[in-house]
N, C-alpha and C positions, 0 to 999 in steps of 0.2 A: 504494500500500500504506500504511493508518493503523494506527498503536499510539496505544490511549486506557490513560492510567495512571491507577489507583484506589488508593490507599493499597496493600496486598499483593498487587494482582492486577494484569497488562496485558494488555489484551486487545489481536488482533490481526490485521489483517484482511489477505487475500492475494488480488491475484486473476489468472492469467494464463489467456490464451487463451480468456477470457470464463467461466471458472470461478470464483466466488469461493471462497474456503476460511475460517473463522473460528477463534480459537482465543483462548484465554486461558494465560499464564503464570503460576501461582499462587505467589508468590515464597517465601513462608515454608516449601513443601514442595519445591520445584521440580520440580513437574509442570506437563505440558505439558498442556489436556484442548481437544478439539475441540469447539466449540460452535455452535449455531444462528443466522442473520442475527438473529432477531429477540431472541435475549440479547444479541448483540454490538449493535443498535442500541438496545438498553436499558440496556448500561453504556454508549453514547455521552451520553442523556439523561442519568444520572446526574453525568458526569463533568463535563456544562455545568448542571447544577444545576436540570436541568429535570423534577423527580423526578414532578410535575405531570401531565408530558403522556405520563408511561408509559400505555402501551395493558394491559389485562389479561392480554395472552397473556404479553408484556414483563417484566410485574410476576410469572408463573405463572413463566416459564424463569429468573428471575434467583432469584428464591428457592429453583428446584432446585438452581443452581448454588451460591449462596452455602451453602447445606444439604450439598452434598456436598464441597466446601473446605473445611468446618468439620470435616471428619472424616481428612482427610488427613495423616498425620502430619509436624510439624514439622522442620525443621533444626534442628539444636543444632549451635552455636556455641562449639569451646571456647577461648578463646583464651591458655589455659596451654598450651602444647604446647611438647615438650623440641625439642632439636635433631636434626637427622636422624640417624639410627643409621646409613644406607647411602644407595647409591645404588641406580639400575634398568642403569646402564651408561654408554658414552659412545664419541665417536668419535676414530680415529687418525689422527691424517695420516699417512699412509705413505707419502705424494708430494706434496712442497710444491716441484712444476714441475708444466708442461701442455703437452699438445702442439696443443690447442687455444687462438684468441686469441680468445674471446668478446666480441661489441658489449658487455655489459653487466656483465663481470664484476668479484666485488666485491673478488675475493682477489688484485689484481694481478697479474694471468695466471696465477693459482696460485703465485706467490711467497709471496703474502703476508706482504710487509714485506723479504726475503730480499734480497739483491743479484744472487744465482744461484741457479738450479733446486739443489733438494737431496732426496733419498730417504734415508727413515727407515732405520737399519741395523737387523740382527737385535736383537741384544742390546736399544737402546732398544724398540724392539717387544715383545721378550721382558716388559722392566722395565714397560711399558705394559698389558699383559695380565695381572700379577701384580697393578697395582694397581686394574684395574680387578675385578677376579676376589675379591680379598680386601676389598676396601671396598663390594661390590655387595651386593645383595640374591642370595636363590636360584636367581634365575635372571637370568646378565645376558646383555645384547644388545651385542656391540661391532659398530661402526661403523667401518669404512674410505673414509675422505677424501681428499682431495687437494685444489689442483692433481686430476691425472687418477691416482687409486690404483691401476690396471694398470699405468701406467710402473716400479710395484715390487712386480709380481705375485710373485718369485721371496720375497722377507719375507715377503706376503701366507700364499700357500702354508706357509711354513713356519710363522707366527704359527699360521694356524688347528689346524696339527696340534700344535702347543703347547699353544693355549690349552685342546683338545679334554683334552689328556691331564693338564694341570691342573685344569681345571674336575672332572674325575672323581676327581682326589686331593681336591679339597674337598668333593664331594659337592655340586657346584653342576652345573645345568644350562648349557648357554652356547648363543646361538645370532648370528646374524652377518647383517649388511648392508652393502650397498655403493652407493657413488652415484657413476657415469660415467657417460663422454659415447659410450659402446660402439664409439667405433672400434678399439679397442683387445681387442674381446670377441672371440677366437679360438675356435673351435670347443672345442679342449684346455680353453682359460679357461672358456668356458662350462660347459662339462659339471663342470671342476672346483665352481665355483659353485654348481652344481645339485644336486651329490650331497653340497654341503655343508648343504644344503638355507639359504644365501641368500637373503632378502629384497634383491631384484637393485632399483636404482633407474635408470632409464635417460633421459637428457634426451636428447630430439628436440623442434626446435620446430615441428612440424606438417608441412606440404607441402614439397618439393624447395627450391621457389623462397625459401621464408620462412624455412627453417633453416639457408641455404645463403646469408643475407642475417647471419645472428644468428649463426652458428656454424660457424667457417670453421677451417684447423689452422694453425700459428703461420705459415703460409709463404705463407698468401693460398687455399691448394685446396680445395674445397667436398669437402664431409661425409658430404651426406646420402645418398649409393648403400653407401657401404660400411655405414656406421650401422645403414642400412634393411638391408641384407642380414643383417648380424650380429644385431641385433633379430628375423626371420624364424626365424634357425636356433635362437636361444634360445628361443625358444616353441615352436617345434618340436620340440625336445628335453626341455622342462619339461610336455609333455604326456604324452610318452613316459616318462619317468620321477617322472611324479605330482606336479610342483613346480610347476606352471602358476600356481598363485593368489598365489606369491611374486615376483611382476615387474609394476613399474608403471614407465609411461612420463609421462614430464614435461618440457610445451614452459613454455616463460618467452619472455614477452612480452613490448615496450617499449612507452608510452603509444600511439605512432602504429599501434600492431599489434594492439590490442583487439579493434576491429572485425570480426578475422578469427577469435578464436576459439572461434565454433561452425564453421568450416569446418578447424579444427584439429583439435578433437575428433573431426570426422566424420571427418580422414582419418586419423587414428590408430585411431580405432575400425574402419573398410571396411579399414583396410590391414594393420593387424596382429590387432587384438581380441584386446589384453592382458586382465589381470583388472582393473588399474587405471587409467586418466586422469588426472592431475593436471596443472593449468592453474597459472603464479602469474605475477608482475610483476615487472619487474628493479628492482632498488631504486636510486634517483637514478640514472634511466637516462637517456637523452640525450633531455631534455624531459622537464619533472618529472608526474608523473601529475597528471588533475585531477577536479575531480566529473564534469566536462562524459568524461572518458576512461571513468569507472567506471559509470556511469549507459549509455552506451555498451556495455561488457561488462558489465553485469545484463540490460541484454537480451539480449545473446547468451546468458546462463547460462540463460534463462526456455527458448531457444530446444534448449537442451543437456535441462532439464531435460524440455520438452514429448516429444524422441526417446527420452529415458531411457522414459520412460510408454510409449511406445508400444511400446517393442523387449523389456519385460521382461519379457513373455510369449513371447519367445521365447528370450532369453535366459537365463531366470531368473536374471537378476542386474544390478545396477547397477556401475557403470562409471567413474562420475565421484566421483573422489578426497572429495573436500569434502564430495558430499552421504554416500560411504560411513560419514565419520568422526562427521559430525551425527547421521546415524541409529542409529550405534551409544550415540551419548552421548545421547540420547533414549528408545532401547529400553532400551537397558542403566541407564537413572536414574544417570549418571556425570556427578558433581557435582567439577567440577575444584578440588581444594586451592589448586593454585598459576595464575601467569598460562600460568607454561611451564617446560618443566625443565630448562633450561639453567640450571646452576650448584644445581641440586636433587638435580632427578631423572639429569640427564646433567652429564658433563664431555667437552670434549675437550683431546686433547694434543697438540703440534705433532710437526714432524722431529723438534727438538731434546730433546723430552720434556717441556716448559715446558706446565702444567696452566690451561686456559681455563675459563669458564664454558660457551660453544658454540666452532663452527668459527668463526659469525663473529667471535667476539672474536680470533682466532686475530692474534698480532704485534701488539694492541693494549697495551701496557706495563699499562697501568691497570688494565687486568681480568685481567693473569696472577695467580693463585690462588698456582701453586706450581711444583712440577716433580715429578717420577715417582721421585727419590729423598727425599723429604724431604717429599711431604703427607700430610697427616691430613684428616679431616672436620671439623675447626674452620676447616681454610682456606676452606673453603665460606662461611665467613661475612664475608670479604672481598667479598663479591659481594654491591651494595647492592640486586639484587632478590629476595636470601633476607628482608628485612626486610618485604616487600608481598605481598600477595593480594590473588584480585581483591574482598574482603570489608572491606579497610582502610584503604584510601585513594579517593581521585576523580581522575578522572572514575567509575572502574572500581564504585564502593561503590552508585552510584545506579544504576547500568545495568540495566536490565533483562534483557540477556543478560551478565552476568555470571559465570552457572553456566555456558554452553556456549559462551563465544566463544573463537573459533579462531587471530584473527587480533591477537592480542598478540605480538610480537617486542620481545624489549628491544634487539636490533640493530636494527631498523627505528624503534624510537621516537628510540634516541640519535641517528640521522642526521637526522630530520624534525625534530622538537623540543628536543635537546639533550638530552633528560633521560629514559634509559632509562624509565622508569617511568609514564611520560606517553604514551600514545599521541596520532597524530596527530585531529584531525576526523575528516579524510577515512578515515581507516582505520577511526575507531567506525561511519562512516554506512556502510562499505564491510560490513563485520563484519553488521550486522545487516542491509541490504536483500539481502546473500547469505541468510541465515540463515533470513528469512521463503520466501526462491525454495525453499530445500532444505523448509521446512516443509510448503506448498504441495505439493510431490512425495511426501512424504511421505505425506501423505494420499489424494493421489491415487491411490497406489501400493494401498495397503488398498483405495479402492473399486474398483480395478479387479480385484486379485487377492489379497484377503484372506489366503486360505489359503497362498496361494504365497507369497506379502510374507514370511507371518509364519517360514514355514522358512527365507526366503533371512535374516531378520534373525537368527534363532536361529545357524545359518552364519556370518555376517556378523560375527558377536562373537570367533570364533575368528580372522579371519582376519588375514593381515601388516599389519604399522605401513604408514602412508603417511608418517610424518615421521620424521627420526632422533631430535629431543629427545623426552623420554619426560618425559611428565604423571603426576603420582602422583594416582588418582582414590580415592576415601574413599566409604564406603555414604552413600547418599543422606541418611539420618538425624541422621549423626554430621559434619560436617563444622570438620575443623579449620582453626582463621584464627590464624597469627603476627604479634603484634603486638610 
């Protein structure tokens, strides 16, 4: 796969399963537009200066393209912009213990930082939901974390019927998600969940053998029959009562487990056929990830992406997390403000009510903001990636995917390079040779079922978050940069 860069435009060439696909970036608009071999091997001439050896057809297609660029409307750039007025939501711990002992995890078996297992009590919960309720926008989203957040179902419960009957004294909307390891999802729990109408997040990491390797409960006893059972009965019941599109399942994988996950996907897909998929990497897991590991899973993803094509004619829909969220910031021309919204757009709060930027900062001293009696939104600016977009600094200012890249973590940069704001190589090369696989599909997906494509994206725009931090997106047009 080649990207050739021309002053405002990149073009970009894709090609799996012997299909090539072409496409240009046009950067001052940020639209994406598909183009023909022989414009894409006419900005290749241009870009090596070989203006010369354009053939006429070469010299016909670049001129239509340079012709209809010229009329696309611009980004504007302001880079006066006040301080944030609100947030979009943020997440609770309400269990900083686990009864699971995961290969890879990063919160200290769900301590995170703690000397002992501890559950959020009512009250700070209560204190936790008032600030996230009064500092939100109109409609917020909280988040319930852990450690394993079913260990304090009985808060949970009570939080939500609070926060329900707060949000209606302020005339806010409020909606809710969770992210377990589902052994813990009881029939009762579940259906609670569902009629709460939940954005359910569930991690399984693939087959018996492989999640039952990665994801075992603190005492040594494998996982994966109860997991899988209780995953069964929630879909089961989220069809029955209309909630089906709100549960995604997500396996996490270590560098030596790449290899497996398009046999991941496949069995999550034959065995449950959630609405979502999501695939990610354990962060400084045992054996550091490498190009030789990632280049390894992008072929798997080609492999994911080739099934996605083939099944969405019977499916009518796509499946796998990453490419759901590209295609909607593609369709939708959603031109990201920030890198991520942690400490933006989301906050979270620990047990003790101590105010983060994300759950990963969760027990890191240096990135506590505040606490749940005593913040304001100027604390937000204690957090040195409110000062960065991806418009104002490097690597990020020269990127070519800049507008839609997914794969910024200021917790992931700080662990690889020290310095939040810095992502690693391997993460920008990993960022983009995804990004072209999902493009490729993308198009694909149009020629094979145009009409159908276009109602499943139309759909596709309403439907649940796949991550918990929440990205503040701005019209394609107006895009503001904090400097």
């Amino acid at each position: 796969m080649n990207v050739i860069k021309l002053k405002d435009i990149t073009a970009i060439k894709t090609e799996i399963d012997g299909v090539e696909k072409f496409f240009v970036l046009h950067e001052t608009s940020g639209y994406f537009i598909e183009i023909e071999k022989e414009t894409y091997e006419g900005l290749e001439k241009l870009s090596k200066g070989e203006k010369d050896k354009l053939t006429k057809e070469e010299k016909t297609k670049l001129t239509e393209l340079f012709i209809y660029t010229a009329q696309l409307p611009q980004l504007k750039i302001n880079e006066d912009v006040q301080e944030p007025i609100y947030f979009l939501g943020g997440s609770i711990n309400v269990s900083q213990a686990c009864n699971f002992s995961c290969v890879y995890c990063y919160g200290n078996k769900g301590l995170y930082g703690n000397e002992k297992p501890k559950l959020m009590n009512l009250e700070t919960a209560k204190k936790s939901i008032d600030l996230l309720l009064q500092k939100s926008s109109n409609i917020t989203i909280i988040t319930f974390f852990g450690g394993e957040p079913l260990l304090n179902f009985k808060v949970i419960k009570e939080a939500v019927e609070y926060a329900k009957k707060r949000a209606n004294e302020l005339n806010k909307k409020v909606s809710f998600t969770i992210t377990t390891k589902g052994y813990l999802l009881t029939p009762e729990i579940a259906d609670f969940l569902l009629e709460n109408n939940f954005d359910i997040n569930i991690s399984l990491d693939g087959y018996r053998e492989l999640h039952n390797k990665n994801r075992l409960l603190a005492d040594g006893s494998p996982t994966y029959n109860v997991v899988a059972n209780n995953i069964k009965y929630l879909l089961k019941r989220a069809k029955e009562l209309g909630r089906f599109k709100n549960i995604s399942i997500k396996a996490t994988l270590m560098p030596d487990q790449v290899k497996e996950a398009y046999k991941v996907y496949k069995h999550i897909k034959e065995e449950f056929n959630p609405p979502i998929i999501a695939i990610g990497f354990a962060t400084l897991s045992n054996g550091a990830m490498t190009t030789k590991h990632l280049d390894i899973y992008l072929k798997e993803l080609e492999k994911i992406a080739i099934d996605e094509l083939e099944t969405f004619g019977e499916l009518n829909r796509v499946l796998f997390g990453d490419f759901i969220l590209q295609f909607r910031d593609i369709y939708g021309g959603r031109i990201k403000a920030q890198h991520c919204g942690a400490g933006f757009g989301s906050i979270a709060i620990d047990v003790d009510g101590n105010v983060y930027p994300c759950q990963r900062f969760v027990s890191f001293k240096d990135f506590k903001l505040s606490d749940i009696n005593s913040f304001t939104l100027k604390d937000l600016s204690k957090f040195e990636g409110q000062k960065y977009t991806p418009f104002n600094h490097e690597p990020c200012k020269s990127c070519w995917l800049k507008f839609y890249c997914r794969n910024f973590c200021y917790y992931d940069n700080m662990i690889y390079t020290g310095k939040i704001i810095i992502p690693s190589n391997l993460s920008c090369y990993y960022a983009k040779e995804k990004f072209k696989i999902g493009l490729w599909l993308y198009s694909r997906l149009y020629d094979e079922y145009e009409e159908k494509f276009e109602e499943y994206l139309e759909k596709s725009m309403n439907m649940p978050r796949t991550t918990s931090n929440q990205v503040t997106y701005l019209p394609r047009n107006t895009v503001n940069v904090k400097t």
